[in-house]
LOTOR-832038 format. One record per atom (N, C-alpha, C): residue in three letters; z, x, y. Coordinates in pm, whole numbers, padded with zeros to 5 digits, always signed. Each point is the difference from the previous one (the first is absolute). Layout:
N
ALAZXY
...
END
This chain:
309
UNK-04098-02419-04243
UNK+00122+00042-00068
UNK+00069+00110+00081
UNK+00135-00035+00026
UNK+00098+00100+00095
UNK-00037+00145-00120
UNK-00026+00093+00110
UNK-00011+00210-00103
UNK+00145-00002-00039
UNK-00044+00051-00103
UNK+00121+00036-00128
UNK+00069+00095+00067
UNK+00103+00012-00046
UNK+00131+00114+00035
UNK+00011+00110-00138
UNK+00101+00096+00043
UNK-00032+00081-00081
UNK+00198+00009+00009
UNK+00035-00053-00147
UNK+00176+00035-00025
UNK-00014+00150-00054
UNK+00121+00079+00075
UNK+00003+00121-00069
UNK+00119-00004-00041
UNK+00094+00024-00149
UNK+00122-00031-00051
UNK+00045+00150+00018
UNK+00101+00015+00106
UNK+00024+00117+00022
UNK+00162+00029+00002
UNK+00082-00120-00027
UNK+00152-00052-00071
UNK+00043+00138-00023
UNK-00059+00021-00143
UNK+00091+00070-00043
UNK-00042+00174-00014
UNK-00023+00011+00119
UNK-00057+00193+00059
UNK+00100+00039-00044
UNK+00132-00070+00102
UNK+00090+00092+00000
UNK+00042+00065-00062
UNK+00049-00095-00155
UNK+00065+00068-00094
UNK-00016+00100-00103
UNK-00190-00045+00026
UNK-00046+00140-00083
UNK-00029+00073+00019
UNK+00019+00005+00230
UNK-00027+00128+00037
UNK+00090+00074+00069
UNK+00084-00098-00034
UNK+00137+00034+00112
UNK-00025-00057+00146
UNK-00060-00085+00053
UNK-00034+00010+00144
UNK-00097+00103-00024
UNK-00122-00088+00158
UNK-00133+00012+00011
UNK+00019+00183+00054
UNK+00080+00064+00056
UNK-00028+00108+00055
UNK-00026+00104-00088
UNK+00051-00026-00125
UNK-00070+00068-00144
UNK-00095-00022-00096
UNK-00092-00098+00108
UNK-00138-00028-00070
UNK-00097+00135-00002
UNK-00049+00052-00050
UNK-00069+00122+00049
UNK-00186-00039-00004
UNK-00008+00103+00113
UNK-00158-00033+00042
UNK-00109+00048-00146
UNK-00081-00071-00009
UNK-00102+00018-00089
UNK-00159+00030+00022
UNK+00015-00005+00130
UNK-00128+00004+00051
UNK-00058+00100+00127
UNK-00076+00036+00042
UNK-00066+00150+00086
UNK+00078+00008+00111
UNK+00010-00113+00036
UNK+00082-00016+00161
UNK+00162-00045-00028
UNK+00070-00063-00106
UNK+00102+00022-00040
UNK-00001-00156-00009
UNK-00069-00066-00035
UNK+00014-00141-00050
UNK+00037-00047-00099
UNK+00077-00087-00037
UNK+00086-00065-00136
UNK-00139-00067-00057
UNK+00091-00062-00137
UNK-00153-00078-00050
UNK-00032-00109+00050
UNK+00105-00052+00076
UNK+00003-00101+00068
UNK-00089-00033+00134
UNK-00045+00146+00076
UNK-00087-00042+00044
UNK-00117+00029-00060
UNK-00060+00015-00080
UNK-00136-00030-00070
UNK-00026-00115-00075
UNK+00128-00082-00020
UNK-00040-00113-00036
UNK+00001-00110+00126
UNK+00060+00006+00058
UNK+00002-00032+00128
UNK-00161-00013+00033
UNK-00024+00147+00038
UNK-00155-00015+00067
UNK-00067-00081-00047
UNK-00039+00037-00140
UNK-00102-00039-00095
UNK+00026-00165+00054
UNK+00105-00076-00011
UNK+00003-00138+00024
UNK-00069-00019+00081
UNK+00043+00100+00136
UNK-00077-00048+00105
UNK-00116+00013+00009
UNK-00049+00108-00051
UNK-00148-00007+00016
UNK-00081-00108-00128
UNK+00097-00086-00065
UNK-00075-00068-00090
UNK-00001-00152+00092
UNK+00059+00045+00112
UNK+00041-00185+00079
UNK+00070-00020+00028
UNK+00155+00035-00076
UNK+00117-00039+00043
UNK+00086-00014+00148
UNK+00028-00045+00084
UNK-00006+00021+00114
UNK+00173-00065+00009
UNK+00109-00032-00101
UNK+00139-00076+00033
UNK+00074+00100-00129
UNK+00106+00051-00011
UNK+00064+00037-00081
UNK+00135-00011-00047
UNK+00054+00000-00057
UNK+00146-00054-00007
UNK+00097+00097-00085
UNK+00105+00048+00077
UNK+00045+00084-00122
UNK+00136-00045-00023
UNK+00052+00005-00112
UNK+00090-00056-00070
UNK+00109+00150-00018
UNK+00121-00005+00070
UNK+00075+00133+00000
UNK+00138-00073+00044
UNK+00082+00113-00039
UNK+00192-00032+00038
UNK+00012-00029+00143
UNK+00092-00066+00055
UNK+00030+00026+00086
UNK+00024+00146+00065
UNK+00055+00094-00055
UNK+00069+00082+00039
UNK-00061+00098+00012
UNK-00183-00016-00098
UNK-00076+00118+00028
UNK-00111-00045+00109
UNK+00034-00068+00145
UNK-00130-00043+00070
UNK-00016+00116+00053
UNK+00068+00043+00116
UNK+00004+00081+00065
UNK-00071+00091-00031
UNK+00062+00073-00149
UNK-00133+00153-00061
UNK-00122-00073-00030
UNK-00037-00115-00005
UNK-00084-00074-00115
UNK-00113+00020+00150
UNK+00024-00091+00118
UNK-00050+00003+00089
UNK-00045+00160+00072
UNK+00056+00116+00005
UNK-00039+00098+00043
UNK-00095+00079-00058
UNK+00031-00046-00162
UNK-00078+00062-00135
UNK-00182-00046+00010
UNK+00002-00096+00006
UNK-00056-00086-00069
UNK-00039-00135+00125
UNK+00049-00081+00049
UNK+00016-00119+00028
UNK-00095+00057+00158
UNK+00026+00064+00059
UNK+00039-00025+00155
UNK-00180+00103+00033
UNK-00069+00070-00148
UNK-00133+00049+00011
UNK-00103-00108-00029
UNK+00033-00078-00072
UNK-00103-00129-00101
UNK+00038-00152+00148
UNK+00077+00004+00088
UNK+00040-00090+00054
UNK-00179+00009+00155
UNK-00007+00105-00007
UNK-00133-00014+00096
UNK-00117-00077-00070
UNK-00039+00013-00149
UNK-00108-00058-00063
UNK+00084-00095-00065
UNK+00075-00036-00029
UNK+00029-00166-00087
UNK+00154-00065+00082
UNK-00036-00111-00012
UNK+00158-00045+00063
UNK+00065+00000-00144
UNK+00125+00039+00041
UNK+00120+00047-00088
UNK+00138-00095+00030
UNK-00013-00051-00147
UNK+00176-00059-00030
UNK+00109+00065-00039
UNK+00122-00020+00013
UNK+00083+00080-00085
UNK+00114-00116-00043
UNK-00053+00041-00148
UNK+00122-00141-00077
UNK+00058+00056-00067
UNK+00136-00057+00006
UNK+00088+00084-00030
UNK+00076-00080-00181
UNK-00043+00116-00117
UNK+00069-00133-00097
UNK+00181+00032-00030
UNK+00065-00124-00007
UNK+00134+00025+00030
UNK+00040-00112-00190
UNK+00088+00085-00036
UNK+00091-00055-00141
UNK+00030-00128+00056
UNK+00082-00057+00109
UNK+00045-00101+00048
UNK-00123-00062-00004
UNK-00082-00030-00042
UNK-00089-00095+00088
UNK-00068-00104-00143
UNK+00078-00074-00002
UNK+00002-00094-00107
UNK-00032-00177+00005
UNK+00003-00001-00072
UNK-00059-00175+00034
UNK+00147-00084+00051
UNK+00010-00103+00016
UNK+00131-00067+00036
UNK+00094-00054-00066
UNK+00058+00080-00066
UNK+00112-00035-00066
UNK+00038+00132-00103
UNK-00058+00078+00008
UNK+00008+00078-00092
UNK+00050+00107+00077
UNK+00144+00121-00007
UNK+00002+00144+00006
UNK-00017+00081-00049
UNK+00021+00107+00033
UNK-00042+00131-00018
UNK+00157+00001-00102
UNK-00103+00083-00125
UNK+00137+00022-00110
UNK+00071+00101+00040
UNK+00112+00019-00045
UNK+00167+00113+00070
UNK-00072+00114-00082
UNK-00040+00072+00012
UNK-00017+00135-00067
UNK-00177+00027+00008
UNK-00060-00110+00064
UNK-00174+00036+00007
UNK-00015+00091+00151
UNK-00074+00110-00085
UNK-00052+00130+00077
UNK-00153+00004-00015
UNK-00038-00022-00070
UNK-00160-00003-00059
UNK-00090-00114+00098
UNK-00069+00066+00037
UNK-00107-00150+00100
UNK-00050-00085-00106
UNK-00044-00107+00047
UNK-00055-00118-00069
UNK-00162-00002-00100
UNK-00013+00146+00078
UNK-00185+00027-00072
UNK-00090-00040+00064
UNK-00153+00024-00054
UNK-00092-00041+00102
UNK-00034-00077+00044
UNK+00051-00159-00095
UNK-00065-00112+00044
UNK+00118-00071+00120
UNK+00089+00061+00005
UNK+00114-00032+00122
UNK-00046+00069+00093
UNK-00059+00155+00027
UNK-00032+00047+00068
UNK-00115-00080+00098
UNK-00114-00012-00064
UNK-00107-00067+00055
UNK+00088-00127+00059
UNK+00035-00087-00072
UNK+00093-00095+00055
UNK-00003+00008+00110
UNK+00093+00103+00062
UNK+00070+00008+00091
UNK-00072+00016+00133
UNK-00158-00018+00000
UNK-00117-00008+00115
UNK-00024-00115-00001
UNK+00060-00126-00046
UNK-00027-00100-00035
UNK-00005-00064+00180
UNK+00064+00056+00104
UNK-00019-00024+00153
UNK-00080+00013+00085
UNK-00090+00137-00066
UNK-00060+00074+00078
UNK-00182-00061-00056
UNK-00015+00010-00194
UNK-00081+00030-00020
UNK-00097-00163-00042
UNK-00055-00008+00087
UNK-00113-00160-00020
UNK-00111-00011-00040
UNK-00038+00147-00004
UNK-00155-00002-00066
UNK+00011+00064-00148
UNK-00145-00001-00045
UNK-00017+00071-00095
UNK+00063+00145-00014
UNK+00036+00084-00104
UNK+00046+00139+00014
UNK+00004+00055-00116
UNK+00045+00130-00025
UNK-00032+00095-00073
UNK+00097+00080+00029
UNK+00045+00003-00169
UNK+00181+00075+00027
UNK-00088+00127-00102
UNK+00080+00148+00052
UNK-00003+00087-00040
UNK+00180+00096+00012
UNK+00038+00119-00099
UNK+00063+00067-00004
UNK-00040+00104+00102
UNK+00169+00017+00100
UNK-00063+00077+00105
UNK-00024+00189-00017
UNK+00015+00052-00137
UNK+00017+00096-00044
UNK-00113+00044-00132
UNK-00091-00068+00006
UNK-00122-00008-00075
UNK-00098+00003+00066
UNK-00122+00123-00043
UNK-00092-00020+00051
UNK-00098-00077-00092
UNK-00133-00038+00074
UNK-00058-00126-00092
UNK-00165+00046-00001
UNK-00021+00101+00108
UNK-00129-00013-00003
UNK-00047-00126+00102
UNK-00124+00114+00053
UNK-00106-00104+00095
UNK-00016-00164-00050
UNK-00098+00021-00081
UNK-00054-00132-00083
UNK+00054-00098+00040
UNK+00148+00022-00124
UNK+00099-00089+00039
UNK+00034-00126+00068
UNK-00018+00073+00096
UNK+00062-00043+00193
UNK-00150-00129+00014
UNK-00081+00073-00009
UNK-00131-00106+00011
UNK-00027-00073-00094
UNK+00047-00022-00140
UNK+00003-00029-00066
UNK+00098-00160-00016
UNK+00119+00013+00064
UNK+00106-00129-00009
UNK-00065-00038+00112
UNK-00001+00104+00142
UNK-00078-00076+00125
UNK-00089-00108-00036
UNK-00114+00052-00011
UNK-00132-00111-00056
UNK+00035-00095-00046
UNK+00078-00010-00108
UNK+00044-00092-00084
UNK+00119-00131+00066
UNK+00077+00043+00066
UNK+00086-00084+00132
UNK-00068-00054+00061
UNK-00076+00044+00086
UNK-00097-00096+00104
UNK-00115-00086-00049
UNK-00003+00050-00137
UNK-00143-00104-00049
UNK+00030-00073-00087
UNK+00147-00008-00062
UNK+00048-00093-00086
UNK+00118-00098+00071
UNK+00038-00091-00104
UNK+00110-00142+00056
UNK+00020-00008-00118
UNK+00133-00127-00020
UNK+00063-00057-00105
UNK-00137-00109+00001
UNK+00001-00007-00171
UNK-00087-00169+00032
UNK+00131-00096-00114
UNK-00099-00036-00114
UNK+00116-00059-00047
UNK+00120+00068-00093
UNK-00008+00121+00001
UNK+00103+00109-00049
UNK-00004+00105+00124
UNK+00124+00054+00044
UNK+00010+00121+00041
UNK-00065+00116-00051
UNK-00096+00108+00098
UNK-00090+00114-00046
UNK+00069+00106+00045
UNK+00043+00068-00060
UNK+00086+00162-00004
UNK-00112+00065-00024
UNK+00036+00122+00033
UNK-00051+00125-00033
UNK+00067+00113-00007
UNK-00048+00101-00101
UNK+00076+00112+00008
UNK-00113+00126-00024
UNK+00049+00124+00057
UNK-00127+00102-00038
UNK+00091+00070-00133
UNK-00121+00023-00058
UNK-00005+00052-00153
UNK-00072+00155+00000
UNK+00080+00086-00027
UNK+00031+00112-00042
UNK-00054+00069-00142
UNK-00054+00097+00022
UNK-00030+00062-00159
UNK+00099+00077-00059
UNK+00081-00035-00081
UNK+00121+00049-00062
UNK-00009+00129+00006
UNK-00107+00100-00071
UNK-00016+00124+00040
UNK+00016+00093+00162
UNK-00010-00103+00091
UNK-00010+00041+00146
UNK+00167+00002+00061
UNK+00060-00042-00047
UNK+00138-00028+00020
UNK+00111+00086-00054
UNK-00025+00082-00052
UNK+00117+00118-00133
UNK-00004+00104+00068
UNK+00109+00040-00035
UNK+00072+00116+00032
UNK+00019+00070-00140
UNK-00012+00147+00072
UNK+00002+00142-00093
UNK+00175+00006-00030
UNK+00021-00042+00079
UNK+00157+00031-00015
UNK+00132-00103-00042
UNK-00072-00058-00081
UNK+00087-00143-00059
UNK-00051-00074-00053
UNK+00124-00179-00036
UNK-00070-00129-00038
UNK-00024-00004+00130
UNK-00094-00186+00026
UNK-00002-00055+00064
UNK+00053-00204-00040
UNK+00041-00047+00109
UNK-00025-00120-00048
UNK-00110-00075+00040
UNK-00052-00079-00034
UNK-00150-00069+00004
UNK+00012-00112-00013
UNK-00035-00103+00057
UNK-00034-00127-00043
UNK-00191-00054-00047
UNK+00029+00038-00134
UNK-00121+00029-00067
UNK-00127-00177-00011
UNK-00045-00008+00059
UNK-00120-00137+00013
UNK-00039-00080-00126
UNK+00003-00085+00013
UNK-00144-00110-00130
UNK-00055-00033+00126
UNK-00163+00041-00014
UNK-00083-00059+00094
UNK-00132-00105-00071
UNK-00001-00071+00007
UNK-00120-00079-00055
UNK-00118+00011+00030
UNK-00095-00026-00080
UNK-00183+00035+00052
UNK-00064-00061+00153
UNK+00083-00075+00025
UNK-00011+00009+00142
UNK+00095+00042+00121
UNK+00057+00129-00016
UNK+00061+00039+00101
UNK+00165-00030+00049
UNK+00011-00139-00085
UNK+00158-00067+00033
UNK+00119+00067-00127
UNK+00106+00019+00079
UNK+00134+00021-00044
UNK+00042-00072-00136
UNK+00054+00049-00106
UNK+00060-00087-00085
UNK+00122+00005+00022
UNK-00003+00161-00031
UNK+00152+00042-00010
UNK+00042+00133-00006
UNK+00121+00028+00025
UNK+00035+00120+00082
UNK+00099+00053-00076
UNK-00028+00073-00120
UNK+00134+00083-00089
UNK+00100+00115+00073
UNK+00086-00034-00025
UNK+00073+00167+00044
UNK+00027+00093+00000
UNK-00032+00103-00015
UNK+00063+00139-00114
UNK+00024+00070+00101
UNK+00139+00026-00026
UNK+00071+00068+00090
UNK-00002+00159-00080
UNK-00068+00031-00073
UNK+00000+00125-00052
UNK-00153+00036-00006
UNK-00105+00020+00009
UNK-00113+00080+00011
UNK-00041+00131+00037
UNK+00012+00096-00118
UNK-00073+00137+00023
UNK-00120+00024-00035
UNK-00039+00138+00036
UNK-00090+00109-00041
UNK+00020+00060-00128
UNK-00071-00054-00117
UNK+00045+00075-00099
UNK-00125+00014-00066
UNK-00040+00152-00085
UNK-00094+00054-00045
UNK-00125-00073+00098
UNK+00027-00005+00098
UNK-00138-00073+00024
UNK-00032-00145+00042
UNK+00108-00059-00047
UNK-00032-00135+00002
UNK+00095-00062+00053
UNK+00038-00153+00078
UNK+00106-00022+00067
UNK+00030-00096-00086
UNK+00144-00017-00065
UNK+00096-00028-00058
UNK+00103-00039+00063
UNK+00078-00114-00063
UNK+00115-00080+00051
UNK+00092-00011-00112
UNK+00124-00041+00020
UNK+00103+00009-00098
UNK+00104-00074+00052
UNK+00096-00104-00042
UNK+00066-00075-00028
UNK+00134+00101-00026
UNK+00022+00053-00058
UNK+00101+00070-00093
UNK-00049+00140+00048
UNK-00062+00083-00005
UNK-00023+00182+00057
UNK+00014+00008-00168
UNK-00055-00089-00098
UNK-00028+00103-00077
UNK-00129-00055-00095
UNK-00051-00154+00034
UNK-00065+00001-00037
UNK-00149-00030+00114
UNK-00094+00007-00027
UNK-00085+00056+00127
UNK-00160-00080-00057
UNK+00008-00102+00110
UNK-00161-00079-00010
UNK-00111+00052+00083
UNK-00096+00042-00041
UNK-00131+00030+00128
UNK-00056-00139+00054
UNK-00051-00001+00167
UNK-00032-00031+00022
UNK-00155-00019+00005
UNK-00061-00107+00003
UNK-00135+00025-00009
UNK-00040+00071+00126
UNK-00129+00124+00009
UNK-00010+00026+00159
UNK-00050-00041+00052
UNK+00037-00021+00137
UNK-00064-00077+00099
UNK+00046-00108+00001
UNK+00135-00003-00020
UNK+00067-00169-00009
UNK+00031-00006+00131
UNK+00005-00140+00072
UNK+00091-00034+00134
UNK+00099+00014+00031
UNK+00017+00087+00125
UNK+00131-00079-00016
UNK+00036-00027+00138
UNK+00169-00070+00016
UNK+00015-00045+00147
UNK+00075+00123+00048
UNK-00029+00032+00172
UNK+00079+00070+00054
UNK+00050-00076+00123
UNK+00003-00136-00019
UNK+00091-00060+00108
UNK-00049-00030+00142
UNK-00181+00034-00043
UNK-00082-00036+00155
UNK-00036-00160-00018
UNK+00072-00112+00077
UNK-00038-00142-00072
UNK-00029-00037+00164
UNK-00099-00174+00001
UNK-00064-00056+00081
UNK+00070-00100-00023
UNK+00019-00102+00085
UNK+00050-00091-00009
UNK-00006-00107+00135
UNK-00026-00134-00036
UNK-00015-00090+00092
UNK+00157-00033+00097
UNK+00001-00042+00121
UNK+00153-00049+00038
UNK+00086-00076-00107
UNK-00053-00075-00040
UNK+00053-00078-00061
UNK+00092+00019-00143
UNK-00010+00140-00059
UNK+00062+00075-00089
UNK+00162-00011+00055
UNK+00016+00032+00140
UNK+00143+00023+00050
UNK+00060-00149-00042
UNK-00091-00105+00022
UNK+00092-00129-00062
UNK+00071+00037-00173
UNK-00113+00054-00039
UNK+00055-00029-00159
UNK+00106+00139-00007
UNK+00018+00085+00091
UNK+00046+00103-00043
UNK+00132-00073+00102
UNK+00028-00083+00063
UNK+00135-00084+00062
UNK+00012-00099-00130
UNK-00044-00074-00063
UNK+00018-00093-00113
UNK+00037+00094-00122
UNK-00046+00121-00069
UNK+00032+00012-00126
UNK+00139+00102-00005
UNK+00033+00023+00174
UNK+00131+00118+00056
UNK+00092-00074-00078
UNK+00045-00130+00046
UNK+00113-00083-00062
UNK+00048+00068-00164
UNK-00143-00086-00050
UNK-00004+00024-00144
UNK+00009+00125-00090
UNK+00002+00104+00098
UNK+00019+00107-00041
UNK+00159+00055+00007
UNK+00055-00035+00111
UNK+00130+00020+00037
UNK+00070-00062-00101
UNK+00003-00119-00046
UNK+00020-00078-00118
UNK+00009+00058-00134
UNK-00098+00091-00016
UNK+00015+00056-00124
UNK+00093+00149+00046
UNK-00031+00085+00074
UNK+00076+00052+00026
UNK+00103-00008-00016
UNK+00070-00062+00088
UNK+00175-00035-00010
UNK+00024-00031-00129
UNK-00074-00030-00106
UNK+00069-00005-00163
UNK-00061+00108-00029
UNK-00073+00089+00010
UNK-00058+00103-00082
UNK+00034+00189+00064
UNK+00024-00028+00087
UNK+00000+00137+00115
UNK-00018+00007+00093
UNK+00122-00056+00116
UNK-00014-00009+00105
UNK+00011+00117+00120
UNK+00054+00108-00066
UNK-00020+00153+00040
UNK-00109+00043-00012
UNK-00109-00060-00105
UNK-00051+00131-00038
UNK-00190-00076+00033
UNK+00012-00112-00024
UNK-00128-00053-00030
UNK-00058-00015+00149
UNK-00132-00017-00021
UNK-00116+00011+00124
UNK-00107-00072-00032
UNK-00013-00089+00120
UNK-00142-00107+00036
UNK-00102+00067+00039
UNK-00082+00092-00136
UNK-00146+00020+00033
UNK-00089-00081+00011
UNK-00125+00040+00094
UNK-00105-00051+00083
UNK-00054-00044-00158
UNK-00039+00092-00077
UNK-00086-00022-00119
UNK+00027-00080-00089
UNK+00156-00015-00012
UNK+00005-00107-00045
UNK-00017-00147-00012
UNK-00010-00025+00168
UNK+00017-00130+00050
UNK-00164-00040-00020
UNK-00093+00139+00006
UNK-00166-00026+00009
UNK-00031-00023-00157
UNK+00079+00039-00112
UNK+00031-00042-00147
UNK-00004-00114-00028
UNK+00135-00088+00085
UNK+00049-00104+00000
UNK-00083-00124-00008
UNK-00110+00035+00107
UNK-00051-00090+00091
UNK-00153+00020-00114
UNK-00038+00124-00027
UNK-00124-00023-00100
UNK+00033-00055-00078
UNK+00085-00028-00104
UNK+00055-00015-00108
UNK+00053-00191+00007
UNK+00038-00065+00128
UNK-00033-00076+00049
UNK-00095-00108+00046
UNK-00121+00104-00029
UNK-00147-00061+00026
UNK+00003-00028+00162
UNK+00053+00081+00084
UNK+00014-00065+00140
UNK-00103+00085+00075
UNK-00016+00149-00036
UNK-00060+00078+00017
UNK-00095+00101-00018
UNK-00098+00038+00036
UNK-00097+00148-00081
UNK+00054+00141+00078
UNK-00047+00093-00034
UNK-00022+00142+00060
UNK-00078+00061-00011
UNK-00114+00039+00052
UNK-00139+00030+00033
UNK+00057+00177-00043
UNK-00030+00095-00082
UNK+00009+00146-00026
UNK-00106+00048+00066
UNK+00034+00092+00123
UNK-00128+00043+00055
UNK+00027+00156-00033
UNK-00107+00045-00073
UNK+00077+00138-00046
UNK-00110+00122+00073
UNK+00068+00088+00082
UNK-00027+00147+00040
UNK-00002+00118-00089
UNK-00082+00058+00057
UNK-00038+00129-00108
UNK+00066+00106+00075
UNK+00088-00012+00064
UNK+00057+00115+00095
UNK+00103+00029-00109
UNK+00091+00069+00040
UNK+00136+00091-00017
UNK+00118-00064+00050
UNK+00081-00004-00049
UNK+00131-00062+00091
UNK+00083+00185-00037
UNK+00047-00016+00127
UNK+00107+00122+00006
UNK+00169-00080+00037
UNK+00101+00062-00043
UNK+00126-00036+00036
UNK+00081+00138-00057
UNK+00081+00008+00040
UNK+00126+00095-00009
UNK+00053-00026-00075
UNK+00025-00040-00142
UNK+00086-00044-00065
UNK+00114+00099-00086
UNK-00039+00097-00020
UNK+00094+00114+00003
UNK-00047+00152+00119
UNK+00115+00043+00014
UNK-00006+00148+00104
UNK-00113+00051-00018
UNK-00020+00016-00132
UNK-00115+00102-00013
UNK-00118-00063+00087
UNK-00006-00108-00020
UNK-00175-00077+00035
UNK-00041+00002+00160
UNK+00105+00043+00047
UNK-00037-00023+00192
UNK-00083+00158-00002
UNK-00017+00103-00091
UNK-00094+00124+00076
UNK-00168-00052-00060
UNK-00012-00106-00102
UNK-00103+00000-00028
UNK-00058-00132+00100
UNK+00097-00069+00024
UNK-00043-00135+00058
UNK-00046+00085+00151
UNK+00129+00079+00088
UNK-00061+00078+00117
UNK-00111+00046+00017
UNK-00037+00095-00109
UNK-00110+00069-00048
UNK-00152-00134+00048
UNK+00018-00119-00091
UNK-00119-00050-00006
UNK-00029-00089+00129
UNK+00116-00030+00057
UNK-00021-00072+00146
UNK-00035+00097+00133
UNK+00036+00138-00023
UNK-00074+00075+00138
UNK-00107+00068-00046
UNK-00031-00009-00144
UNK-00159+00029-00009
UNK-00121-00138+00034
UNK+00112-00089-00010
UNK-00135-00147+00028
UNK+00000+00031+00166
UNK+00073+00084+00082
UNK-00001+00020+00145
UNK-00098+00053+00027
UNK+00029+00160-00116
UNK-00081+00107+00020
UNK-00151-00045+00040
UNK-00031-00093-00104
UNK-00149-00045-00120
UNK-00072-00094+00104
UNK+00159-00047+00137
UNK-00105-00127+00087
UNK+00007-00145-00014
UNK+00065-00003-00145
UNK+00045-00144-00094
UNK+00126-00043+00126
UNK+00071+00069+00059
UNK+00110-00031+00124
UNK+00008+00078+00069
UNK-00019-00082+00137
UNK+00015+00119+00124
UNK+00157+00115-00039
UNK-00026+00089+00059
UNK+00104+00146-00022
UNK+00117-00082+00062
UNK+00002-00052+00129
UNK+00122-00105+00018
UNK-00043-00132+00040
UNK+00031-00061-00075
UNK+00027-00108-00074
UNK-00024-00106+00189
UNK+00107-00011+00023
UNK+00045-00140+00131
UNK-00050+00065+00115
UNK-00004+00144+00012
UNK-00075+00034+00132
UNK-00184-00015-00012
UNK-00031+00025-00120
UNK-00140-00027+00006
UNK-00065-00168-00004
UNK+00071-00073-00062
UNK+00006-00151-00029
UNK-00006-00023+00161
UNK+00042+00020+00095
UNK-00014-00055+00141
UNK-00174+00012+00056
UNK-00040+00127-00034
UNK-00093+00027+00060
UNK-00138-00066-00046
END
């Protein structure tokens, strides 16, 4: 089996960081989170990577980021563009909004032939992880259903002191496979317990220790077919429902397809931590815990100069 690749969806930096030159370092030697997830891939196997970014941000993307990871993995750069539609269809007069993740991935549909493993390029995921989808790529195939995977998260490991979060909360069955993937775009910290809400005023607990997804998924080549077949059908509803506003998520299409009977998703769940930035406040605690895993030995003090040796 051709080694899996590693998609990093890195589209849409810009807008929430303004351009990459206001990414700020998080780590001992002044590394983004991006390279610790980076490493970790590599040292789990990964050896091809692909990153998914604007045109317009290569240049910083490559000096940042691209042009240190290019000695240990060969590196793509795909670029996802609004124009880039099936044949017959344009781009609506007033669409500013990208297409979402499952257009994104799409859009490696040139480059990417093997197995792979899409991650958010602004999330950290933890070691495990990385070895975790690895293993699982090289020792699995489609047989007579397509085999996904996704790593599964302990809802508790994922929250922030300083807000909601949104979550895509799991049904996992007694053996390990995916049912289904709820949404709650509202989940706090409250008295103790993590709570979700529909409305902000009425408020469900979660059971603890529920799953959930943070968007680390495995996937065979052959996903990019169905994610070129269900694009149409999505555009379709779009153009009658919100053609400004609506977006072809990845998760949905992996919905689609369970719900279908075409497919499983193997939940491989880590006991690590996921860190992300999701409000200002959270980058001194997330800094904090990535140059003490330096301190501790858990990662060389710098990162791409020690990885050579």
């Amino acid at each position: 089996m051709n080694q899996p690749t590693l998609i990093v969806m890195a589209a849409g930096m810009g807008s929430r960081y303004h351009g990459l030159k206001q990414i700020d370092p998080v780590g001992k030697s002044g590394e983004i989170i991006m390279d610790f997830s980076l490493y970790d891939a590599w040292k789990a196997g990964f050896r091809k990577v692909a990153f998914i970014i604007k045109k317009e941000l290569e240049a910083d993307f490559r000096r940042v980021i691209g042009d240190k990871v290019s000695r240990f993995m060969e590196v793509n750069y795909v670029f996802q563009s609004m124009d880039d539609l099936p044949e017959g269809y344009d781009l609506p007069e007033g669409r500013v909004k990208p297409w979402g993740t499952g257009h994104a991935v799409l859009s490696c549909r040139d480059v990417v032939k093997e197995p792979f493993a899409v991650i958010n390029a602004d999330d950290y995921y933890g070691r495990k992880a990385y070895h975790l989808i690895y293993d699982y790529l090289v020792s699995t195939q489609d047989d007579g259903k397509y085999r996904y995977a996704m790593v599964g998260y302990t809802l508790e490991n994922t929250m922030t002191e300083h807000g909601s979060v949104a979550r895509g909360v799991c049904v996992v069955d007694g053996d390990g496979y995916l049912q289904d993937i709820h949404e709650r775009t509202r989940i706090e910290k409250r008295n103790g317990l993590s709570q979700y809400s529909e409305d902000g005023e009425h408020w469900i607990t979660l059971p603890e220790g529920s799953i959930v997804s943070m968007n680390l998924w495995g996937f065979p080549p052959s996903f990019l077919k169905e994610l070129k077949n269900k694009f149409p059908v999505f555009l379709d509803r779009a153009w009658k429902e919100n053609p400004l506003k609506e977006e072809y998520f990845l998760p949905s299409v992996v919905d689609a397809l369970l719900k279908e009977g075409k497919a499983s998703v193997k939940v491989l769940h880590t006991p690590d931590r996921w860190y992300g930035v999701t409000y200002r406040e959270d980058k001194p605690a997330v800094a904090a815990a990535l140059t003490r895993m330096q301190e501790t030995g858990i990662y060389p003090e710098k990162l791409w100069e020690d990885a050579g040796r």
